[in-house]
N, C-alpha and C positions, 0 to 999 in steps of 0.2 A: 547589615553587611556580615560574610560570611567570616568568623573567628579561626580558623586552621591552629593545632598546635605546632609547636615549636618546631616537635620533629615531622608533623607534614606541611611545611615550607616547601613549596613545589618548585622543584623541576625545571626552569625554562624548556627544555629539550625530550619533559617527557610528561606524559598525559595520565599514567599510574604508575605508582610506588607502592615497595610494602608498607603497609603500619601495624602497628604493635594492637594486638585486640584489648580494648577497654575492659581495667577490673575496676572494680566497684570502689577501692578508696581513690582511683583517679577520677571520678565523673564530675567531679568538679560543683556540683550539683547544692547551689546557693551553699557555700561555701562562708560561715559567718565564724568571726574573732571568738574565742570560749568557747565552744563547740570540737569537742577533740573523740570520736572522729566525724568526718563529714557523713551525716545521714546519707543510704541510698533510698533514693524513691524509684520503688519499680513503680511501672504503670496498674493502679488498680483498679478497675472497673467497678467492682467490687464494694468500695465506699467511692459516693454519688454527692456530692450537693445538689440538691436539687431546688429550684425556684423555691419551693415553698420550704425548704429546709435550708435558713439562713445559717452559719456558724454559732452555736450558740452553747453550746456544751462546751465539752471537755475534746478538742482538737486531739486529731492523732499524733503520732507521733513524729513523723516525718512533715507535718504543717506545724509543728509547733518550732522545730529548729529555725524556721523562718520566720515566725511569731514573735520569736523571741528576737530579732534583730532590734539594735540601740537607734535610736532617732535621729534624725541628722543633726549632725554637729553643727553648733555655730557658724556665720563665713568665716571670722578667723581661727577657726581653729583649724588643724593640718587633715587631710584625708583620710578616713581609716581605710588601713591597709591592711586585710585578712593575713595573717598568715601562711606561706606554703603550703600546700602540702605535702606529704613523704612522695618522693618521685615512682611512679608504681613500677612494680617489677616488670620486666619485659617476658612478655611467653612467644610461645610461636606466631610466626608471622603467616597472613598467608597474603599474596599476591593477584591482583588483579591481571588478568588476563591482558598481554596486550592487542587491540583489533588488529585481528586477522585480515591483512591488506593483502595478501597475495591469496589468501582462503573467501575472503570478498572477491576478488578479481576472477578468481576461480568460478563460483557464485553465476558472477555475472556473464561471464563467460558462458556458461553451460545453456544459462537460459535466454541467452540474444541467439545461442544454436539452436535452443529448439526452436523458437520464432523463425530462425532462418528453414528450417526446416519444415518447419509448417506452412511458410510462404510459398519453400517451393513444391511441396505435396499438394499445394491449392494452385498452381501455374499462379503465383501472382507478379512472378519476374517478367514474365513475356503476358500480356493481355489478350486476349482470344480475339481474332479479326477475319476479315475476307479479305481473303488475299484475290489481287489483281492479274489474270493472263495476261501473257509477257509473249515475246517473239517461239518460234517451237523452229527455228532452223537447224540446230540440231538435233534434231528427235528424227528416227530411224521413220520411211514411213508406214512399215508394216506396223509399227509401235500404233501412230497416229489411227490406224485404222484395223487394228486387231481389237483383239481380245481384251478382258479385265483382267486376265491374270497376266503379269509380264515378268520375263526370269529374264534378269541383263546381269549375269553370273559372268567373273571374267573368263575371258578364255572362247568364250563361248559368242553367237553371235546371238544378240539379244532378240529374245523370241514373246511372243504373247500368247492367248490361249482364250478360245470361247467354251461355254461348255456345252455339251451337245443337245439336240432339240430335245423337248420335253422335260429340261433339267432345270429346276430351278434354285439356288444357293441364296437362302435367307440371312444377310448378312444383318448384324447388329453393332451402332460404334456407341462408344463414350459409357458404357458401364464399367461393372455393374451396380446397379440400382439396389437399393434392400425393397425399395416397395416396386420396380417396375419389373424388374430381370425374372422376379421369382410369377409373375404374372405371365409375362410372355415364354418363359420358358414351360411353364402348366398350359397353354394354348398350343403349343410345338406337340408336346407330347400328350395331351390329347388327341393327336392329327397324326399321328407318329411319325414327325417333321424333324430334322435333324436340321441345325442352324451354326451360323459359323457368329461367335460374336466377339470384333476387336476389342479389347478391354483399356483401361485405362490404367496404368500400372498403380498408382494411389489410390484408385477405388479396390482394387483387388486385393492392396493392404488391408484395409478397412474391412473386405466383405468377404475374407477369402471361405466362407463356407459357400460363398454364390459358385465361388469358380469351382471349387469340390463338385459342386451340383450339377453343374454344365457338364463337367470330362465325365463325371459319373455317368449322366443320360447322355449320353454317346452325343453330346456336342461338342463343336470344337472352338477353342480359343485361337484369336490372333492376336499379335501385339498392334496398339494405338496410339503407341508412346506413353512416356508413365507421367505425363503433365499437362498432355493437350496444347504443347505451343503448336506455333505456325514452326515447322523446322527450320523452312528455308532461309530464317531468321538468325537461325543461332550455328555461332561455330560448330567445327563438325566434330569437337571434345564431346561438346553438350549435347548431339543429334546421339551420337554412339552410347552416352551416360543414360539418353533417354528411350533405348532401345534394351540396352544391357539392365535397367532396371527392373523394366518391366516382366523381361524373361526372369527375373530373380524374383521377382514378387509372383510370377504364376510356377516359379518351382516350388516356393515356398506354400504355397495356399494350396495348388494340386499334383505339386509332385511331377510336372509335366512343362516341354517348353515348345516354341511354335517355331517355324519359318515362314510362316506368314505374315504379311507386315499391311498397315495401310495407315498416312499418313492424313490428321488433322487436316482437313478443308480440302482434300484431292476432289476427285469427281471424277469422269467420266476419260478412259483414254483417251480420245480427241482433243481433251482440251491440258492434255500435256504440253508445258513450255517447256523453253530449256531448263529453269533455273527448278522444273519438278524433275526434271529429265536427270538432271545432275544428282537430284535427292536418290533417286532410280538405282541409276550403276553405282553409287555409294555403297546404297543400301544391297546389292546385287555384289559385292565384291567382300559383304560380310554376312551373303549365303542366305539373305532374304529373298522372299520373293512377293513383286507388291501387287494390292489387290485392288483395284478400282473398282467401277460396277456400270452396269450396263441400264439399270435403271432406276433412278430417285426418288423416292417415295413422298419427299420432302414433308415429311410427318413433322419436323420441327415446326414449319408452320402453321402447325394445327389445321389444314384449310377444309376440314370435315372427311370424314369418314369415306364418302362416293369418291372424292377426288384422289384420295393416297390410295384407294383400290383402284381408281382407273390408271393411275401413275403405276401401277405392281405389273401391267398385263402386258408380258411380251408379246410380238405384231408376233400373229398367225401362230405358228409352233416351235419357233424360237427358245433356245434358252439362256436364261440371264441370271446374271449377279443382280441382286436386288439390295439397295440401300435402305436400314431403316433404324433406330434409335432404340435402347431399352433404356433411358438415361437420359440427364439433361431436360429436365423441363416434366410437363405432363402429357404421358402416353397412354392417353386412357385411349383416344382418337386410335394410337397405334397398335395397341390391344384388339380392340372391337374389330379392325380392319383386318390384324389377321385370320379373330374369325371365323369371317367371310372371307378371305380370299385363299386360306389353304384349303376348303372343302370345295369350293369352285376350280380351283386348277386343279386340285386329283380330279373331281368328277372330269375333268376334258385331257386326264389321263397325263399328266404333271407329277414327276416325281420333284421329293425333300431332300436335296443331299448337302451336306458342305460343300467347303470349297476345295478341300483337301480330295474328296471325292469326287465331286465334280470335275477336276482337275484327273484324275487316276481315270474316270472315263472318257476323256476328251484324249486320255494319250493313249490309249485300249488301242488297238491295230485291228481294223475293221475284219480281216481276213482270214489270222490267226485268232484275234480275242485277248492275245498278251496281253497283260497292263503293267505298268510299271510297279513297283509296291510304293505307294505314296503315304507314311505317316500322318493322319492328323496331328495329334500331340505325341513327341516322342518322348520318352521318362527324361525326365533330368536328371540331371549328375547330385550326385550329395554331395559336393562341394558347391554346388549352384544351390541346393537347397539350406545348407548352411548359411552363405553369404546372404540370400534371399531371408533368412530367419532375423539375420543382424541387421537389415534394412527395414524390417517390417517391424522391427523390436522399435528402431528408431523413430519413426512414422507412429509408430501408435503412442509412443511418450510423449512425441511432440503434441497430437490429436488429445490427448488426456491434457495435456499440460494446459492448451490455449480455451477448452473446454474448463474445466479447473479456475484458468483465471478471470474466465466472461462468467463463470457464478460469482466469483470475488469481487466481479465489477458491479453487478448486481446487486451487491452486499454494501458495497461501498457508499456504491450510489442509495440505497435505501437507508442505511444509515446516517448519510446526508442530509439526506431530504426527511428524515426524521428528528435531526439533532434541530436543522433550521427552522422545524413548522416550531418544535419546541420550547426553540430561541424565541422568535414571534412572536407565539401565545404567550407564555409563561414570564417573559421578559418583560414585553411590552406590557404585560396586567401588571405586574410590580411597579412600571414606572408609572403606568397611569393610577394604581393606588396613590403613588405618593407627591401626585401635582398639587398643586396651589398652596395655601394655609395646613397641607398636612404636617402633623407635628408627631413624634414618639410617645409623646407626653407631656408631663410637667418637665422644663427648663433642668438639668443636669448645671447645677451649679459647683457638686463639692471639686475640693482639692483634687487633680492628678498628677500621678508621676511617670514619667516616659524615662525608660532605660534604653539606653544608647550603646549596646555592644559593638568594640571598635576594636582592630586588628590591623595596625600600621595605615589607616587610612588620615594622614595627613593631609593628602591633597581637599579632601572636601568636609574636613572634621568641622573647621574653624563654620562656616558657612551652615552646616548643621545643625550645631548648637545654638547659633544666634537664631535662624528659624525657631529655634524648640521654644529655646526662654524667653521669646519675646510675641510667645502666642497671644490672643486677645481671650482664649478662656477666662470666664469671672471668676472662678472658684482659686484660679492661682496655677504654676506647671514646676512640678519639682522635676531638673532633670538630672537624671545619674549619667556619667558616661563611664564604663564598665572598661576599663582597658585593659584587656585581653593579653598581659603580656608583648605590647608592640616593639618593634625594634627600632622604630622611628621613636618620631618627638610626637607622637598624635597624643598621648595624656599633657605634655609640656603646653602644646598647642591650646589645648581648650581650659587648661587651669590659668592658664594667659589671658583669658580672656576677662577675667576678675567677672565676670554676672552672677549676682548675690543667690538665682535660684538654679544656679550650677555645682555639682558635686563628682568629681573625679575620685573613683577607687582605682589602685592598680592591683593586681592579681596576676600570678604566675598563670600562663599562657596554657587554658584548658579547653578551647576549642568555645564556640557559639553557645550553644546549650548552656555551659559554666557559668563564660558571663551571664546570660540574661539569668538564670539562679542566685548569684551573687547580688544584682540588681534587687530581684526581686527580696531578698532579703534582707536588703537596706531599706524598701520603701515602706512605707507608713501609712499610703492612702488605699484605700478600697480597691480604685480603678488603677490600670495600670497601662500603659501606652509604650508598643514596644517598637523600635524603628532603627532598621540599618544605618550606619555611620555615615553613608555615601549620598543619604535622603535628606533635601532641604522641604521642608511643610508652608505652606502657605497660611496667612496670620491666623486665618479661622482654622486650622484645620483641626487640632486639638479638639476645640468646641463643637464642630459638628460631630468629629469621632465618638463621643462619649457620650451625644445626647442618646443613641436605641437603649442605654441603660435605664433611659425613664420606665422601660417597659420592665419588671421584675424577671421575666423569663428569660431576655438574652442573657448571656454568657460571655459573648466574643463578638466583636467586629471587626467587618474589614472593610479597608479603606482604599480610596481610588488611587492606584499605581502609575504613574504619568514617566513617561520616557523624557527626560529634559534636554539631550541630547541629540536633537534631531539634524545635524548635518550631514552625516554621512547615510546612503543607499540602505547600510547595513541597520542601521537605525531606524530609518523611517518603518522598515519594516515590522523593527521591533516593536516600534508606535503603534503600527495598524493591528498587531497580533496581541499588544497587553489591552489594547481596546477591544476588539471584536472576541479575541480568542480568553480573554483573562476577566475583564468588567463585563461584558456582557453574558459571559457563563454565569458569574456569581451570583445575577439578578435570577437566573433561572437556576441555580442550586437552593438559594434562599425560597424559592419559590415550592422547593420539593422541601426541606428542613434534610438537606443533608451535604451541606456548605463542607466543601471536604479542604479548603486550604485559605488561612486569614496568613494574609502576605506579610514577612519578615519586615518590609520596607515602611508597614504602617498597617496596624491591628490593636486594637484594647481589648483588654480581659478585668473579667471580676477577679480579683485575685484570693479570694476565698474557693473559690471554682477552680481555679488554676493549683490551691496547693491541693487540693482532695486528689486531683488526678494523679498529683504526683509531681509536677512542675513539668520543667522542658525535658524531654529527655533526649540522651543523645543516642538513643538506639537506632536513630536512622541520620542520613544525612539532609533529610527535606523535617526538621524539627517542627517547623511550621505544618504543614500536614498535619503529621505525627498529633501533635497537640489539638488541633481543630478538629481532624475523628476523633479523639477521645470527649473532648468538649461534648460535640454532635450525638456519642456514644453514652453520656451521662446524661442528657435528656436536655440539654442546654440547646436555648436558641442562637445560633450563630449566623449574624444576619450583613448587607453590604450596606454601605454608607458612601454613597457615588459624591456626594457633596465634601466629603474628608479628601483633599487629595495631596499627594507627597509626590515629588520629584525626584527621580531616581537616575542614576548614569547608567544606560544600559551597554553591553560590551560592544565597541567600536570595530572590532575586528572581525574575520568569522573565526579566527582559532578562539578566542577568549569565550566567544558564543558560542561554539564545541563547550569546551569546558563547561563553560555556566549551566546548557542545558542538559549537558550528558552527568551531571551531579544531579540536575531538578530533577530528572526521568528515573535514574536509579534508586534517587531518595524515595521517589513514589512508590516506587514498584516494594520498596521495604516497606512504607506506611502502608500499603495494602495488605499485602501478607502478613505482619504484626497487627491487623484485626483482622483478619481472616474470620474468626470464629462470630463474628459478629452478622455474617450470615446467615446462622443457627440461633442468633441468641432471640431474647424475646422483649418487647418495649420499647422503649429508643435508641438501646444498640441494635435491635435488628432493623427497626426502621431505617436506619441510616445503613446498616449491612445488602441489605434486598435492597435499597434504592439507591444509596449513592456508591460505593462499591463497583455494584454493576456501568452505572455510568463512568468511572473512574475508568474501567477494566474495558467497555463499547469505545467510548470519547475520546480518551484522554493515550489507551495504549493500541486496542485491537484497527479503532478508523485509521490513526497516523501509519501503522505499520500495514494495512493495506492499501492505502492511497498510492503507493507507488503503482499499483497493475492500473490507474487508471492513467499514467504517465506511462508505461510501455504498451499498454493496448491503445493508447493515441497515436504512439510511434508507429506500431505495426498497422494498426491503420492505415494513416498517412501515406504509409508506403507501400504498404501488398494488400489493401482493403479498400472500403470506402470511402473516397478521400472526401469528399463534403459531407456525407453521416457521420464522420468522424470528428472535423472540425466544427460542426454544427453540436455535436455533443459535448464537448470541450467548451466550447463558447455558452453553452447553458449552464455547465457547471459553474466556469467563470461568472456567468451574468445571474449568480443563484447567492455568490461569495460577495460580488459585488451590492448588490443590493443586503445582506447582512451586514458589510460594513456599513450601506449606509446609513442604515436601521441605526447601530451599534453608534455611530458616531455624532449621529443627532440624540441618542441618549444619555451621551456623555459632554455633548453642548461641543463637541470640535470640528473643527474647520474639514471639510470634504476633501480639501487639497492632497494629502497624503496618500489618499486613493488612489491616485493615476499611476503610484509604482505597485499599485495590485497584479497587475498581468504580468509583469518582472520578476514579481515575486514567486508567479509559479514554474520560473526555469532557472532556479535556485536554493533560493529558502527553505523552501516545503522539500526541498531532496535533501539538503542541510540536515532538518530535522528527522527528516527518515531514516538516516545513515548514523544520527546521534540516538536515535529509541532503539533502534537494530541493537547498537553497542552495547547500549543500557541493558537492554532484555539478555544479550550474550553474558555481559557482566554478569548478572540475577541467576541465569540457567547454571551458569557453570560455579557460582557460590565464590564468587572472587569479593573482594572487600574496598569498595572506589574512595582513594582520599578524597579531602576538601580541595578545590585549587582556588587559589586566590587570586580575584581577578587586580588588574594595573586599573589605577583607576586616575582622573585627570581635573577632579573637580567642576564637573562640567554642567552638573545637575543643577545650579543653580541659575543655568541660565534657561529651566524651565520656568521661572515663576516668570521670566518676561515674554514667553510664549501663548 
């Protein structure tokens, strides 16, 4: 359990405080009676015990203050009590940052817009259909049986327009294309074909050197809508939004805008209903004029090459609008078709003109020759091409963004699927080494001592202790309980309990690291056993703990963490995540030799190995880390012992769980950076630098903080994407997690049953922790300093030993 000093005694009502930075006569750091002043041990890599270099000289100087600690005292004699020490001066303070909840909102904010906006630059609001003809009673009927071009301008009486014989108008919808447009536009003007082509206003974001290219070679644009709905569909905000766009996306990419219009899924005049009819004088009373076509090439249906050119060929010398695709699917069919079919209609003496021209010769006055001056693309205004820059500015952030996050997702997912194969091989060969008659060695008989640093935890002290000293190791279990300065009765509590292999120190309140220093400096035996106040051990546990020491190499172990606590939701999860995400990493860290964390709540150390390094130090707030890189970093083997297990209370709440983890993540993030340099070094600091490090930095910080895009590209999915490729990817991923737990949890001999709040767990928990590493990471970036918080604890841990 976690020690806090006096002065960070947290907060109910607040998550960071400032605290005073540690100088060196406060570190509390094995703190023993006759010793004036307390040695600092910095962390030194530097001097090494190594396996085969037992203690046998002349001890340094910082392992000798510890060396020198008096033996336990008789039971009756009274507890020695160290001495204070001088209260350290206070320097400047600095401040943890508090999270930025309206700067998060903000955040999120920003990036559900661009999703939204990329939804609706891909039309994923309205679905693309065939709409169904409807009654045409009121459709004029010169309309019904005119022309493709029809101008129902108000005021005016709505008129239509064919173009005249030998004229042909190659119209083109739903680009432009980066691989078709630029094809068929090379086919035009090989032919020296002039073509009109409606565009899509988000593909003209995307491509606007296409529409450059078009107005350039004397093609004209029309608008298409800038989203490809069915209009008739959507209010007439969104009809007008989806018109107005698109003329800002073709001012912005050519400097130019159109009044030509032709709507998503029209067809043919004749087959005008009302409810197009109505789209018509809309669009006519905001000076559009719309363009249907006289004949359908129906190239979308690929139906061969013969077929779209006999579909092109106006009866006798006729001239027509002709429908036909640069976009939307594959137009190789509509490529090849033109071909053939603009060198056959000029040979029978066919001209190419747009529609804007075609249009300027059909109103030409047979007699005099007048024509009207008819615009293809007239310039746009520079406040249209302005607005049109802000729109296209948008659109392409969006497009970068969700582009951006499908590499991330890729990334996620591979690093998944790399962490699991990992887990599997690496894991499962650790368990299967150690089936049957497998032993460490010779039988670990001697003496041990377990130091119990305690910080007001009275609710589960008593329960604790009696686990500790009444273990079945043969060699014997001296236990310290280190009290930390508490404000309760937790020392009262366990000296109450008169157990002859119990020993209470009190000590002025110097945080975790302190106590277990002080601990360590009272004990006497080799092996050392260090375990949270809120941990009940089960009777063997001690004894399994201590046998990898038969092996001369290990250094440190760690022991199996058990949630005791499992009635609440919040719990259970906690269960499946110290199992799958905690014991079953260990098996595969041990399996690389670069074990980066032997758990506070149950680990043993050689303590000759422990003073070389320097003891606990409190330069981080994850000590535990801290100390097991350095272990790892000294060439010491740091190995799991799945058969040691302790029962631990895990936080019942989610605030408390906030806490707990937004300490665990930030503590790490300092253990990593305080070896840092162990990525450069060489031997078994760098072995463990180049390979656990990197996993620490993949696993543990970069997977969690990008797991979220794999939780809003499900969302966007879901709802403007694939909806069953979407939930079928999700349910892999799920049924990828779920089979690791169950891997995980037949390794650890527990019951399957916990399992079924897995799929719960991922529309909560996991964005829990997301939002606690974000914090942690903010905290680290910005150099802010996180108390300890100390969790409310209820004694509850004991009622894992009956689980």
């Amino acid at each position: 359990m976690s020690a806090p000093t006096r002065d960070e005694v947290p907060d109910p009502d607040a998550d960071t405080q400032p605290i005073p930075i540690p100088q060196p006569p406060a570190t509390g750091r094995a703190t023993v009676a006759g010793l004036d002043p307390p040695p600092r041990w910095p962390l030194n890599l530097a001097t090494r015990v190594l396996p085969s270099q037992r203690t046998g000289g002349r001890p340094d100087e910082a392992a000798t203050a510890v060396m020198l600690a008096p033996p336990p005292p008789p039971a009756s004699a009274p507890p020695v009590v160290p001495p204070d020490p001088t209260p350290p001066k206070r320097t400047a303070r600095r401040v943890v940052p508090k999270f930025k909840w309206v700067v998060a909102a903000v955040l999120v904010f920003v990036f559900v817009s661009l999703l939204l906006v990329e939804a609706y630059a891909n039309a994923r609001f309205t679905p693309d259909h065939v709409t169904v003809e409807g009654d045409s009673q009121a459709v004029p009927e010169q309309i019904l049986t005119g022309g493709p071009i029809i101008n129902a301008r108000p005021g005016e009486d709505a008129r239509s327009y064919r173009l005249p014989p030998k004229t042909i108008a190659l119209t083109f919808d739903d680009g432009p294309d980066p691989r078709w447009t630029p094809k068929v536009m090379a086919t035009l003007d090989r032919y020296h074909a002039n073509g009109t082509f409606f565009v899509i206003g988000s593909q003209v974001v995307r491509y606007p050197e296409l529409a450059r290219d078009l107005v350039g070679k004397g093609h004209e644009l029309g608008v298409h809508t800038f989203t490809h709905p069915d209009i008739a569909t959507l209010p007439q905000w969104r009809q007008r939004m989806e018109y107005s766009q698109t003329q800002l996306a073709m001012a912005e990419a050519a400097g130019v805008r159109s009044s030509l219009l032709r709507f998503p899924y029209s067809s043919r005049a004749d087959a005008i209903d009302d409810s197009a009819w109505d789209l018509v004088t809309k669009a006519g009373r905001l000076g559009y004029v719309t363009v249907v076509n006289d004949l359908d090439s129906r190239d979308w249906e690929r139906p061969g090459v013969d077929k779209i050119v006999a579909s092109m060929v106006p009866q006798g010398d006729d001239g027509a609008v002709v429908l036909l695709h640069d976009a939307g699917g594959d137009r190789e069919q509509t490529v090849r078709a033109l071909e053939r079919f603009i060198p056959m209609m000029q040979a029978r003496g066919y001209s190419f003109v747009t529609v804007s021209d075609g249009l300027r010769l059909a109103l030409t006055d047979p007699v005099t020759g007048v024509a009207p001056t008819v615009l293809p693309n007239p310039p746009a205004a520079a406040t249209d091409e302005q607005r049109g820059l802000a729109l296209a500015t948008a659109i392409r952030i969006a497009d970068w963004s969700l582009k951006f996050f499908a590499v991330l997702f890729l990334v996620v997912g591979a690093l998944t699927l790399i962490r699991t194969l990992l887990l599997f091989v690496l894991s499962g060969t650790q368990a299967r080494r150690r089936r049957g008659n497998w032993s460490w060695g010779p039988p670990v008989t001697e003496r041990v001592t377990v130091i119990v640093p305690a910080y007001n935890e009275r609710e589960g002290i008593e329960s604790a202790v009696r686990s500790l000293a009444g273990g079945d190791h043969p060699g014997g279990i001296d236990v310290i309980v280190v009290d930390d300065g508490s404000t309760d009765d937790t020392a009262d509590i366990a000296e109450s309990l008169g157990l002859p292999n119990v020993r209470v120190i009190r000590k002025r309140n110097g945080g975790k690291s302190s106590a277990l220093n002080t601990g360590v400096a009272a004990a006497t035996t080799d092996i050392i056993v260090m375990v949270d106040g809120d941990t009940v051990f089960e009777s063997d546990s001690v004894r399994q703990l201590v046998q990898p020491f038969a092996d001369p190499e290990v250094g440190a172990v760690a022991g199996n963490v058990k949630v005791g606590n499992r009635a609440t939701l919040v719990a259970r999860w906690q269960h499946i995540e110290y199992v799958i995400g905690f014991n079953l990493d260990r098996r595969l860290y041990e399996s690389l030799r670069c074990m980066p964390t032997v758990p506070g709540a149950i680990g043993a150390w050689r303590k000759d190995a422990l003073l070389a390094i320097g003891g606990m130090s409190d330069d981080t707030l994850a000590e535990d880390t801290d100390v097991t890189i350095a272990f790892c970093r000294a060439g010491w083997k740091v190995v799991y012992e799945g058969r040691a297990r302790a029962w631990t209370e895990a936080p019942a709440s989610l605030s408390q769980l906030w806490r707990q983890r937004y300490r665990w993540s930030y503590g790490t993030m300092q253990a990593m950076w305080k070896h840092r340099r162990s990525l450069v070094d060489d031997g078994p600091s760098g072995r463990f630098g180049r390979r656990g490090l990197p996993f620490l930095a993949l696993f543990s910080i970069a997977l969690p903080l990008l797991a979220p895009v794999i939780d809003l590209l499900a969302v966007y999915g879901v709802l403007f994407a694939g909806r069953l490729e979407t939930v079928f990817a999700w349910l892999a991923m799920l049924g990828m997690q779920v089979v690791t737990g169950v891997v995980a949890f037949k390794l650890d001999r527990e019951r399957l049953t916990p399992l079924w709040t897995l799929p719960l767990q991922q529309f909560a928990y996991r964005q829990l922790m997301y939002l606690v590493l974000i914090q942690s990471l903010v905290t680290a970036l910005t150099g802010g300093r996180l108390r300890w918080h100390k969790l409310r604890r209820t004694g509850e841990a004991a009622v894992g030993t009956q689980v």
